[in-house]
N, C-alpha and C positions, 0 to 999 in steps of 0.2 A: 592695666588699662581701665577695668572697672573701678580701681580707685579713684582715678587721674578722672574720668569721664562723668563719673553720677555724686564725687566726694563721699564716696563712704570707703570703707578699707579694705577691700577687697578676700575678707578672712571667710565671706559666705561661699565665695567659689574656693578660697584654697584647701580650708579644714574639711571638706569631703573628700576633697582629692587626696590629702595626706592620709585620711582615714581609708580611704577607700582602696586608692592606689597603691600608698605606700605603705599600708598596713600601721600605719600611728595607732597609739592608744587615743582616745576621743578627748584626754585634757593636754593630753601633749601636744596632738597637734594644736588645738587651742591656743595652748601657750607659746608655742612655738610659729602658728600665725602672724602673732602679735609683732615678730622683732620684724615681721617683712611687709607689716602695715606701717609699722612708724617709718621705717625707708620710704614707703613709696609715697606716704604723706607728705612727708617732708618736698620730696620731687614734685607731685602734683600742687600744693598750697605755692611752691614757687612760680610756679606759669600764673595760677592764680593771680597772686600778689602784682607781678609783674602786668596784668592788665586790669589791675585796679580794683580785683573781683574780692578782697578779703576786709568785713569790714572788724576793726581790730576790738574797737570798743567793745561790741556784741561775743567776741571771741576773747576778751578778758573777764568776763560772766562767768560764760559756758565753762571757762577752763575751771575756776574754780570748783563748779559741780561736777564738773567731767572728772577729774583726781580725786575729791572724794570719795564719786563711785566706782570709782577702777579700784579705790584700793578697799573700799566695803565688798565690793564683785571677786577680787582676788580672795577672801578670808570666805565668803561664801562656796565661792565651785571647791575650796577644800571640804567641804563638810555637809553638803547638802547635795540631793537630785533636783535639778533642773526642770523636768518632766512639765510641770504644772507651769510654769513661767514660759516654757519653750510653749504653750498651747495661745496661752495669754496672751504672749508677745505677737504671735501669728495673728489672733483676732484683731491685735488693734493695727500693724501691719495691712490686714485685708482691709480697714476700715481707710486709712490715712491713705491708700490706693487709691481707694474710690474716689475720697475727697480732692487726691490730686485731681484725674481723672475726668471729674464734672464739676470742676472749682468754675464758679460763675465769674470770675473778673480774672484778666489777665495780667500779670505783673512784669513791670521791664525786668529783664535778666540784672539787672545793676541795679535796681531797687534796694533802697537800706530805711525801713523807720527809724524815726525819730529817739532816743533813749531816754524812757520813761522809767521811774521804779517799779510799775505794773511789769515792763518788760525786762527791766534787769532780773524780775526775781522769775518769771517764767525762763528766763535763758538758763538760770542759775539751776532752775527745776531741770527743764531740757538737760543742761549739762551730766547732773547726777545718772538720771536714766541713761544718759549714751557709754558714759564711764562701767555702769552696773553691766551694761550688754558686752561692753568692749571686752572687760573680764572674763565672765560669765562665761561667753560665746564664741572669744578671741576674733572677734572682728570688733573696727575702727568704732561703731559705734554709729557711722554721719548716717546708716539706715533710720534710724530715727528722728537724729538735728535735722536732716536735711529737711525730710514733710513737715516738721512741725516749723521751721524756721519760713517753710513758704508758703504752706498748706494754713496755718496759724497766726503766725506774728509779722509776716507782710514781706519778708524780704524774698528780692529777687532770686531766680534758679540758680546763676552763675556764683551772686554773692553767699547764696547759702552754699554751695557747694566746696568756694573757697574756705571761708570760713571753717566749716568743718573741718576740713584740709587742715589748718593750722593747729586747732583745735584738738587735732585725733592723734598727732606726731605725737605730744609729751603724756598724751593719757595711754597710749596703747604702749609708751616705752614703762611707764609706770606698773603697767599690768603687768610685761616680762619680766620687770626688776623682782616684783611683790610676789612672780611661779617660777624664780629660779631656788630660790633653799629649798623648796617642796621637791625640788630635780624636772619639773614638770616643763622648764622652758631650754629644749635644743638650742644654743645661739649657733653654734656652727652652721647648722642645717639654717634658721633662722635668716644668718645674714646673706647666705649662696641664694636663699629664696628671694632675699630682698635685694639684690644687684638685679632680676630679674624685676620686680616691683618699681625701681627708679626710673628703667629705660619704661615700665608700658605704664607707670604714673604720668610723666611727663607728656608720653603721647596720648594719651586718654584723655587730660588735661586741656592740651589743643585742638584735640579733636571738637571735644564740645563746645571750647568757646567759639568754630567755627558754625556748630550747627545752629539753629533754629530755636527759641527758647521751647518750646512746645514741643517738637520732637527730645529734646533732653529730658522736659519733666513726663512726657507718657514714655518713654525707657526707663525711668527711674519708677513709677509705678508700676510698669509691670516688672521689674526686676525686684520690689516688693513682694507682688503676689505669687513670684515662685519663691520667694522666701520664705514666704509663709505658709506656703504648703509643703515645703522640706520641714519648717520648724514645728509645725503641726504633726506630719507624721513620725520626725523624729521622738516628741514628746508622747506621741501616743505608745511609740514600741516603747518609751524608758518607760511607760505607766504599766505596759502590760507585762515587761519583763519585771517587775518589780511584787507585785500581786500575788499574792500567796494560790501558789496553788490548790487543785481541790483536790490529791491525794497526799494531801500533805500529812492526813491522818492514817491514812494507809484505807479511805473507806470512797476515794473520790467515785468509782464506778457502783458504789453499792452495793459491792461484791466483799472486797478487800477485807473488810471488818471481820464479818462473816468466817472470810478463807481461814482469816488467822488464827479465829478462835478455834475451828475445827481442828487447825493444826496443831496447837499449843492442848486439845484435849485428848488427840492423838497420841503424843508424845509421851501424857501423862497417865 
């Protein structure tokens, strides 16, 4: 339903619950988010579609950037901590909040600019970032298409949201594709989660196009700013667990050192 509702993919509510609940490893469920976001994209971009909300052009851009970063973000969460990027990603999260939040003009929900090259190659930019998070993060990625597509380049709440929606199906199936020889992507678990993701895409999808443009976009920023303070604290424990401890030498209390040598002249 968060999918279908705000167009992003719903991987920020489900990979704590696998993690949390179901005791996932933290790249598994990731990876394994991914198959029940492209399900439920696919369900939400269709209600979209169907009221006109996807505009295709702007989502033949994005897509291009969107796959290159799914699959630069798949070859990264193999080999790197996240830590530093999960902090990053938060600040500018809290920032594109605010700018929803106290954005001085209002845009129709069905709003679409004009397609410039200035705006083909920022889509194209957009795109990359959402594919690099989709990876990375195993969510759809539209937490970020979404504010900058309306926060930024002009278009409407519903059309960005579509949009993303179409946009997020083939990038987040890419990311599964690219963590399954790793063994990182469940599809069984995956697609039982995304039968689940089609029925509350779909309804989440017409819920919004009933509500309010304005009630949609301040649910979608504050559904930001707790993201960003999950993605905050998360990055903070990967930093601290990561840290070299200060008995690592055996002298962390400024005793240890000391103990040992006494002991080792004991001996001898």
């Amino acid at each position: 339903m968060v999918s279908g509702a705000l167009g992003v993919g719903g991987g920020i509510v489900l990979v704590p619950l696998l993690v949390l609940v179901q005791k996932m490893e933290q790249k598994q469920a990731q990876a394994t988010s991914l198959v029940m976001v492209t399900m439920a994209a696919v369900a939400g971009a269709v209600v979209y579609l169907v009221a006109g909300a996807v505009a295709w052009a702007a989502a033949a851009f994005v897509l291009v950037g969107s796959v290159a970063g799914a699959l630069a973000g798949s070859w990264i969460v193999q080999r790197t901590s996240n830590s530093t990027l999960q902090i990053a990603f938060a600040g500018v999260l809290a920032l594109t909040a605010l700018r929803l939040m106290w954005s001085p003009e209002e845009l129709p929900g069905l709003q679409v600019p004009p397609l410039t090259p200035g705006l083909a190659v920022a889509l194209v930019v957009a795109g990359i970032a959402m594919g690099l998070l989709s990876a990375l993060f195993g969510i759809g990625g539209g937490i970020v298409l979404v504010p900058v597509l309306t926060a930024f380049l002009g278009f409407g709440q519903y059309v960005a949201a579509g949009t993303s929606l179409a946009v997020m199906a083939p990038t987040a199936l890419v990311g599964a594709i690219r963590l399954t020889s790793p063994g990182l992507t469940q599809w069984n678990r995956g697609l039982l989660l995304g039968v689940g993701g089609i029925i509350g895409g779909i309804l989440g999808a017409r819920l919004a196009l009933a509500l309010p443009v304005d009630v949609v976009r301040y649910l979608f920023a504050a559904l930001m700013v707790v993201t960003a303070v999950r993605l905050a604290v998360k990055g903070w424990q990967g930093r601290t667990r990561t840290a070299p401890p200060a008995t690592a030498r055996g002298d962390g209390d400024g005793r240890g050192g000391a103990s040992g040598s006494a002991t080792e002249r004991e001996r001898h």
